[in-house]
DSSP file (Angstrom, degrees, kcal/mol; ACC not computed):
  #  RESIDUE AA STRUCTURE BP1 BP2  ACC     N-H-->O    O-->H-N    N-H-->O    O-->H-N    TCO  KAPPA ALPHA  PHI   PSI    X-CA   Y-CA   Z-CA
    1    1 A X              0   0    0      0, 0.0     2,-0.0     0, 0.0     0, 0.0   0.000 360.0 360.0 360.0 110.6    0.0    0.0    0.0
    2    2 A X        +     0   0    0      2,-0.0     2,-0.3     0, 0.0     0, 0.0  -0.148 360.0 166.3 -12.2 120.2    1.3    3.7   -1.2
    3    3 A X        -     0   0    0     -2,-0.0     2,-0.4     0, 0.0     0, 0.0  -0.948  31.7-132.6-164.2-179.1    0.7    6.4    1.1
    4    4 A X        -     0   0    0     -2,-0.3    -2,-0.0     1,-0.2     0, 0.0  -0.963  17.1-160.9-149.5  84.4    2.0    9.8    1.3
    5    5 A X        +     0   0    0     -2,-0.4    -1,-0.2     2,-0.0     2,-0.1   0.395  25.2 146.9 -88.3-128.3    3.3   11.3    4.9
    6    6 A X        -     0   0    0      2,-0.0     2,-0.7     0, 0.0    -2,-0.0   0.282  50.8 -99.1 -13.9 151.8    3.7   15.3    5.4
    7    7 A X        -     0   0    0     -2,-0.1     2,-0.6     1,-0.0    -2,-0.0  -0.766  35.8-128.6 -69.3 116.2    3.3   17.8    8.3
    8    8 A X        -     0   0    0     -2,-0.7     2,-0.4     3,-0.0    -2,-0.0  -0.567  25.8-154.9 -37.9 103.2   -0.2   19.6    8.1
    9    9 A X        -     0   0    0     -2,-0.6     2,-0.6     1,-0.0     0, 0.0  -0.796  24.1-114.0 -87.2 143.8    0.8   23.3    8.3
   10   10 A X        -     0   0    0     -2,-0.4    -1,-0.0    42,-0.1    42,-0.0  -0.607  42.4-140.7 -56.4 107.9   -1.9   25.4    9.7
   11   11 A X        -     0   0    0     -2,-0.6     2,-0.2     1,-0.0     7,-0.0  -0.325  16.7-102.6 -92.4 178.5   -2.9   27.6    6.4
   12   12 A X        -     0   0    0      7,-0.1     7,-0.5     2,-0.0     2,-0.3  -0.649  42.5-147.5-107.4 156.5   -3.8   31.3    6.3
   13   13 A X        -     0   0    0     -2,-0.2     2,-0.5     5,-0.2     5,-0.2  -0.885  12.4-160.6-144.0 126.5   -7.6   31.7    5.9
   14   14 A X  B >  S-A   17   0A   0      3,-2.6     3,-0.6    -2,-0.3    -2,-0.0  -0.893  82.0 -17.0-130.5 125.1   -9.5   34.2    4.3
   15   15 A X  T 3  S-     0   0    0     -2,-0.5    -1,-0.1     1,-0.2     3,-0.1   0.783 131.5 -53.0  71.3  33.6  -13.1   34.6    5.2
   16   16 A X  T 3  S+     0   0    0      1,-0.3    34,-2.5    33,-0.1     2,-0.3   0.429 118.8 105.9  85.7   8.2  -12.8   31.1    6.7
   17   17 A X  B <   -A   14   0A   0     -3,-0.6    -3,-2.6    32,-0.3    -1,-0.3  -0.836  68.0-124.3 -99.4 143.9  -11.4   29.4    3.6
   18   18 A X        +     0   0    0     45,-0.4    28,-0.6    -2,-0.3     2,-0.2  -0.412  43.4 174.1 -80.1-178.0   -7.9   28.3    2.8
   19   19 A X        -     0   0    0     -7,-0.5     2,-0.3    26,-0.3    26,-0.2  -0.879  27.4-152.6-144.0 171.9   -6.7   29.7   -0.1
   20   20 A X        -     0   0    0     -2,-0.2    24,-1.4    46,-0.1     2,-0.4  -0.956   4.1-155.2-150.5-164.8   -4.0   30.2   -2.4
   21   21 A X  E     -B   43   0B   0     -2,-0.3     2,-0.7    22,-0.2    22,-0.2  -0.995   8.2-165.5-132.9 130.5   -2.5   33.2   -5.4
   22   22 A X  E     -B   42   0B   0     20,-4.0    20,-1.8    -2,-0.4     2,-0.4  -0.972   8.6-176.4-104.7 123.8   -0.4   32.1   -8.0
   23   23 A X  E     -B   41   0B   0     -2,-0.7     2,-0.5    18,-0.2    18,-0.1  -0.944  20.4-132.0-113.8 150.8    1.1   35.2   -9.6
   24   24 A X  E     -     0   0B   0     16,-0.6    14,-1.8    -2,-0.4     2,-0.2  -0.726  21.2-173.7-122.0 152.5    3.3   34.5  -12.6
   25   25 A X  E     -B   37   0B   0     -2,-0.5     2,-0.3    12,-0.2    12,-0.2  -0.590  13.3-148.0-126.0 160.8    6.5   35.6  -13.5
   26   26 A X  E     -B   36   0B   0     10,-1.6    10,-3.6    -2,-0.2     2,-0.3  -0.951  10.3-153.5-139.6 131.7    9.2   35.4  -16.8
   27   27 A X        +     0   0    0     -2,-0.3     8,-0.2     8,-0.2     3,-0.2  -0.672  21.2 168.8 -85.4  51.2   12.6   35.3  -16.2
   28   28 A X  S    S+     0   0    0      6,-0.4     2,-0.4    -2,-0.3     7,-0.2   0.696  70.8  16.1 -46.9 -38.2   14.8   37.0  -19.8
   29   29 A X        -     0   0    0      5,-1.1     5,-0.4     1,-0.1     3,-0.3  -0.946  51.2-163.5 179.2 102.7   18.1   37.4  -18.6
   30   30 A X  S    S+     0   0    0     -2,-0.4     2,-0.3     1,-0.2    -1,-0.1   0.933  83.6  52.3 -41.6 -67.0   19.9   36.0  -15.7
   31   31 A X  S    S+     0   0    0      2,-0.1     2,-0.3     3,-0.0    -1,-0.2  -0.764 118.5  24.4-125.2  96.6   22.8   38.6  -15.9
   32   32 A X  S    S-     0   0    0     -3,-0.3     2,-0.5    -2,-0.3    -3,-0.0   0.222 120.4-109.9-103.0-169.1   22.1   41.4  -16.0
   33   33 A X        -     0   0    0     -2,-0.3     2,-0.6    -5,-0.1    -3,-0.2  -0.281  36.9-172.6 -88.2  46.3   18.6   40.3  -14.1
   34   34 A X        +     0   0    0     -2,-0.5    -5,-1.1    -5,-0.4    -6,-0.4  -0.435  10.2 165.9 -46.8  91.0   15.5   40.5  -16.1
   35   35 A X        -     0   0    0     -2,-0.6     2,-0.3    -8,-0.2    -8,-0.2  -0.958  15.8-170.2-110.8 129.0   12.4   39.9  -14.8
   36   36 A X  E     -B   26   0B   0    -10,-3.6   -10,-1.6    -2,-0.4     2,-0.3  -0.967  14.5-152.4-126.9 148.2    8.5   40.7  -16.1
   37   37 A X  E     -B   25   0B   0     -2,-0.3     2,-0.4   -12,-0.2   -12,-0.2  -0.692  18.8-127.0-107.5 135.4    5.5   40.3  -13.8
   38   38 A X  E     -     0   0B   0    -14,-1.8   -14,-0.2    -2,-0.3   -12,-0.0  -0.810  17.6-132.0 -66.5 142.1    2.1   39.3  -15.5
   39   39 A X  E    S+     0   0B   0     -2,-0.4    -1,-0.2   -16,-0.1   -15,-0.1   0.945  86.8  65.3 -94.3 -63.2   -0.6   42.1  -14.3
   40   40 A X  E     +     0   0B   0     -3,-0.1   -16,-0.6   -17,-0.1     2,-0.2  -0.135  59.6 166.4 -78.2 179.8   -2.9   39.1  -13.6
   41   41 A X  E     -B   23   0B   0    -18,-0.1     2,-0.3     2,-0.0   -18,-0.2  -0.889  32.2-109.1 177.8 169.5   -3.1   36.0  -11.4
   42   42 A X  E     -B   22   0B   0    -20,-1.8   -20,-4.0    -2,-0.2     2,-0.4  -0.895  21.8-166.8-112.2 124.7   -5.0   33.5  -10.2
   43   43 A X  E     -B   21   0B   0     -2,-0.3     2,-0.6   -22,-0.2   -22,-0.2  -0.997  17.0-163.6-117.9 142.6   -6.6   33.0   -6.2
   44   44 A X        -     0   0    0    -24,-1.4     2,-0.3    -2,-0.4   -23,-0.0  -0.837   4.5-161.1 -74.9  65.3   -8.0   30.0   -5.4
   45   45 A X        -     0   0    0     -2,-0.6   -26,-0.3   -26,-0.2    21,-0.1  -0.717  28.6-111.7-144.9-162.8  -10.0   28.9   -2.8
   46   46 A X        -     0   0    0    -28,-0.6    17,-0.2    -2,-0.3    20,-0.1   0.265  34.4-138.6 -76.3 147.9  -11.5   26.1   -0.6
   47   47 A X  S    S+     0   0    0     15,-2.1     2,-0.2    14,-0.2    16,-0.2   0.779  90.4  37.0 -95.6 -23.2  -15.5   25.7   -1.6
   48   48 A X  S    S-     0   0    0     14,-2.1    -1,-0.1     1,-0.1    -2,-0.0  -0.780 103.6 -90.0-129.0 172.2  -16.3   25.3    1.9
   49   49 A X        -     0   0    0     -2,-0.2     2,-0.3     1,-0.1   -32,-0.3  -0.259  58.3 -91.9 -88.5 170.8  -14.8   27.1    5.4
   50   50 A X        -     0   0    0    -34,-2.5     2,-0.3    -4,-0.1    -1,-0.1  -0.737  38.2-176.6-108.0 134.4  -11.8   25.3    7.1
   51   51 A X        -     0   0    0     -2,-0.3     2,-0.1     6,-0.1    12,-0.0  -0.985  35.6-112.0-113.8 118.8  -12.1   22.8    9.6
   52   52 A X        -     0   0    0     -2,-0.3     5,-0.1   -42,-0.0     6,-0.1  -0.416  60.2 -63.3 -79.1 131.1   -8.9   21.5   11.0
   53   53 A X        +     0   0    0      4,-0.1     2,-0.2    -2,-0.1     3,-0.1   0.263  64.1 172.1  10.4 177.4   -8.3   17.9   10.1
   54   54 A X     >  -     0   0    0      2,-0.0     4,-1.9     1,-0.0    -1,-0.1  -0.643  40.7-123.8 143.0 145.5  -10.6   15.4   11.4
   55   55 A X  T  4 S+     0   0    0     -2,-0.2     4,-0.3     2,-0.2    -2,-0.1   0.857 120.6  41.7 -70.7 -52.1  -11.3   11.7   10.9
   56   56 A X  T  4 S+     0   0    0      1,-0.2     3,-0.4     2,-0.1    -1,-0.1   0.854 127.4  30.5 -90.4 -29.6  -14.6   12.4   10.0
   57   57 A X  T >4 S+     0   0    0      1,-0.1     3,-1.5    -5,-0.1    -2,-0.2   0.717  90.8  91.5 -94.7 -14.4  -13.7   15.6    7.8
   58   58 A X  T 3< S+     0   0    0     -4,-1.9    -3,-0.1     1,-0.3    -1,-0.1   0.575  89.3  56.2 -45.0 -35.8   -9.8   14.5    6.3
   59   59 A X  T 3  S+     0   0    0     -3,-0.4     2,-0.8    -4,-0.3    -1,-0.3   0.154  81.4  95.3 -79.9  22.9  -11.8   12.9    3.2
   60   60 A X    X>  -     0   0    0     -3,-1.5     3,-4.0     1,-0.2     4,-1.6  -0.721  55.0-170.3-127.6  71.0  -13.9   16.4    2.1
   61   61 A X  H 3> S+     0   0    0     -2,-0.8     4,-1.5     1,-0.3   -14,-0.2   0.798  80.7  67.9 -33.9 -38.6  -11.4   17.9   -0.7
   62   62 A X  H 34 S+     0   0    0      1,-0.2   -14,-2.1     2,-0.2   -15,-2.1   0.593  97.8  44.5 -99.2  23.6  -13.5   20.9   -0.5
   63   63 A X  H <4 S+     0   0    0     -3,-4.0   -45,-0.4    -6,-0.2    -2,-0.2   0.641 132.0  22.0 -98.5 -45.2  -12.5   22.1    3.0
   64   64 A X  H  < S+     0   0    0     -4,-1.6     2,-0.3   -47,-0.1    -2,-0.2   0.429 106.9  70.6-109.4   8.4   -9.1   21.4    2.3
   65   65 A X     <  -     0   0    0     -4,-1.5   -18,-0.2    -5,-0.1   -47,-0.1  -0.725  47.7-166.1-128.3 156.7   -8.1   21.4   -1.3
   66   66 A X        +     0   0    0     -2,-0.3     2,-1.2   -20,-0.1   -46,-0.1   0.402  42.8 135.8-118.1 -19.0   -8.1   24.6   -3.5
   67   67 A X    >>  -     0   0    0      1,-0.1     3,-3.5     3,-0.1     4,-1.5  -0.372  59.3-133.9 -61.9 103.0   -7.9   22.9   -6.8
   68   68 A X  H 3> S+     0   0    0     -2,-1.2     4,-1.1     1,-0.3    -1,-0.1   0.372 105.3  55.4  20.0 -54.7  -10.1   24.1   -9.8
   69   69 A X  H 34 S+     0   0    0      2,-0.1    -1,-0.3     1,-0.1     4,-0.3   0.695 109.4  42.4 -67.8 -52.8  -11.0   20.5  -10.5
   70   70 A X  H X4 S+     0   0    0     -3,-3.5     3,-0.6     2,-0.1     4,-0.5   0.764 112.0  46.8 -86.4 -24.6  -12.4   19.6   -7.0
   71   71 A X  H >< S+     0   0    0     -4,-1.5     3,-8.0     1,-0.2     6,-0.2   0.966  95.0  78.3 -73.4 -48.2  -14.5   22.6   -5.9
   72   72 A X  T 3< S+     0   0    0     -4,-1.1    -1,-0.2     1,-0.4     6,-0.2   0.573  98.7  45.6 -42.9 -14.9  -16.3   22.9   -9.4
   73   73 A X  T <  S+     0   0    0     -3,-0.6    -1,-0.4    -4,-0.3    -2,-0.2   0.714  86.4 110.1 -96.1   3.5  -18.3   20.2   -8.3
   74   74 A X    X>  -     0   0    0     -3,-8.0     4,-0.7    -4,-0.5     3,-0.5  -0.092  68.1-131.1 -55.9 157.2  -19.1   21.2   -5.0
   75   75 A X  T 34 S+     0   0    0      1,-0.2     4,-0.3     2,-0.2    -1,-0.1   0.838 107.9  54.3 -66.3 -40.2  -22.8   22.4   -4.1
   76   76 A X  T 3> S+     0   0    0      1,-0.2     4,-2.1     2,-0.1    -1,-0.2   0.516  89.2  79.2-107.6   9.7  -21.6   25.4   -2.5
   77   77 A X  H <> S+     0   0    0     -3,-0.5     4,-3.5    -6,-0.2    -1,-0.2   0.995  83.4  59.5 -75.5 -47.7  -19.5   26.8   -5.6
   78   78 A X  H  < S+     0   0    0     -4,-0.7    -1,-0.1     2,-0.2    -2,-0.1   0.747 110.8  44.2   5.2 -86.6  -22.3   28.3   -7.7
   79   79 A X  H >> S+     0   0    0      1,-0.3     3,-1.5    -4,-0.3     4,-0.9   0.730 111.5  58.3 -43.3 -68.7  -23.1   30.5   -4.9
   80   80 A X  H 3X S+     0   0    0     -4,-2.1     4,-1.3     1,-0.3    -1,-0.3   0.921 108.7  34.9 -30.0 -69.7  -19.6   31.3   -4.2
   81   81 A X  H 3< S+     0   0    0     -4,-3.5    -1,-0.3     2,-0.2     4,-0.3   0.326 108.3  68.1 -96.0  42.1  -18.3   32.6   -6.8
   82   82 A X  H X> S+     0   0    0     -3,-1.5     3,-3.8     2,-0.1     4,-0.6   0.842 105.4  49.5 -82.2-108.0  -21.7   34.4   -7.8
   83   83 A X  H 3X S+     0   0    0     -4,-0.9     4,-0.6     1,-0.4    -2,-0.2   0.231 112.3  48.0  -1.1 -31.2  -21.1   36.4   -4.8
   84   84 A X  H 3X S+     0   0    0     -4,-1.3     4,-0.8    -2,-0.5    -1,-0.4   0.757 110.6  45.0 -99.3 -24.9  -17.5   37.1   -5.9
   85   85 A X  H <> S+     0   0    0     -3,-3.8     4,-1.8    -4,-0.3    -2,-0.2   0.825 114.5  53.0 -82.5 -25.9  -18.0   38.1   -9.2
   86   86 A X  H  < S+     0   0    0     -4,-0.6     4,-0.3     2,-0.2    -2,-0.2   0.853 116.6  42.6 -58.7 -43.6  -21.0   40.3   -7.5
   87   87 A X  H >X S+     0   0    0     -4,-0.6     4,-2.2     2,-0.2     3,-1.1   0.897 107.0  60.3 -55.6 -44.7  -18.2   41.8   -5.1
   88   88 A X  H 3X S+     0   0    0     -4,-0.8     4,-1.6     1,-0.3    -2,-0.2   0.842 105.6  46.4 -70.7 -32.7  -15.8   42.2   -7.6
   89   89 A X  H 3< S+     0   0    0     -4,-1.8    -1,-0.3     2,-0.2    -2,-0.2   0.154 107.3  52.4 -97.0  20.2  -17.9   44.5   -9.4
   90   90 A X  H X> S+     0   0    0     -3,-1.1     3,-3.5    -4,-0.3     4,-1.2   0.726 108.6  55.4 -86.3 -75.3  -19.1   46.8   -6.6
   91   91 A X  H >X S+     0   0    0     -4,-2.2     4,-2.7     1,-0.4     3,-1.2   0.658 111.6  41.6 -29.2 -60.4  -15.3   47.3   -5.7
   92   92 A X  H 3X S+     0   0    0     -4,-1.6     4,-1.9     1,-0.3    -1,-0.4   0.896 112.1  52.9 -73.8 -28.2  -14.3   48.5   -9.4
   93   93 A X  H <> S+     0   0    0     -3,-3.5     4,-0.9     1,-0.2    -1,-0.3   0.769 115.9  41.9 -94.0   8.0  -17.4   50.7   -9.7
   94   94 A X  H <X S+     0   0    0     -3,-1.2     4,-1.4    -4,-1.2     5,-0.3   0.769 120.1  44.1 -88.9 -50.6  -16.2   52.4   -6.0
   95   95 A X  H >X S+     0   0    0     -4,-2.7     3,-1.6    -5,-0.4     4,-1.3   0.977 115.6  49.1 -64.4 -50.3  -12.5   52.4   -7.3
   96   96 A X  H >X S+     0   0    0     -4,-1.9     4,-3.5     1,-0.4     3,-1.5   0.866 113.8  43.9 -33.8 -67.8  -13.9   53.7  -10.7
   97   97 A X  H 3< S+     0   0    0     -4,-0.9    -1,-0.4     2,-0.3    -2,-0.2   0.215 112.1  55.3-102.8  -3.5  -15.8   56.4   -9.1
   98   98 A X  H << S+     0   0    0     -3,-1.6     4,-0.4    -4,-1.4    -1,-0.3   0.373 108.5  48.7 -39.2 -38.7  -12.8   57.3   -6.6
   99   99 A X  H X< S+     0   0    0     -3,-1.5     3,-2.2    -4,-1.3    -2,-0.3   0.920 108.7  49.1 -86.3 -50.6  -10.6   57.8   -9.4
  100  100 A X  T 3< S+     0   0    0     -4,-3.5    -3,-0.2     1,-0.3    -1,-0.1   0.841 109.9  56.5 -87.0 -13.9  -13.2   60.2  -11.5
  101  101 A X  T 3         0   0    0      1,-0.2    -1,-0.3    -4,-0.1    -2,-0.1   0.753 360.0 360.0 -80.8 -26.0  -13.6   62.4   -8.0
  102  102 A X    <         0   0    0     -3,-2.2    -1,-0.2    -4,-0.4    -2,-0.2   0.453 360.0 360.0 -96.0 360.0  -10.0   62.9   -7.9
């Protein structure tokens, strides 16, 4: 039998969900040192709030897993990212409307 040992690190949580942000990078030139940043990135997170390990919760990929693959089928993703894209676009029309005042 295969199995797979690590320490559980305690993750950082945001609204009660792990998470995590890939931002992505290119590397041109070693010396001199050339680096370009992509303006986007990706966060990721958990479909349901974090519970700390558990016998009974240790098999529920969508408290503890962040991957793209496992939430979409969760029940509570719909909802979720409804809510975020709903968020996302009060915040720009406040930033928007911050910017034209100034």
């Amino acid at each position: 039998q295969k199995a797979v040992l690590q320490q559980y690190v305690e993750p950082l949580l945001l609204e009660d969900h792990k998470f995590d942000i890939r931002i992505f990078f290119v590397i041109t030139s070693v010396d001199p040192l050339v680096v370009y940043q992509y303006k986007g990135g990706i966060a990721r997170f958990s479909s349901e709030k974090y519970q700390k390990p558990t016998k009974k919760n240790v098999n529920n990929n969508n408290i503890h897993l962040t991957n793209f693959a496992v939430n979409k089928k969760s029940k509570f993703r719909v909802k979720r990212m409804l809510n975020e894209v709903l968020d996302d676009l009060a915040a720009q029309k406040h930033v928007q409307a911050f910017l034209r005042e100034k």
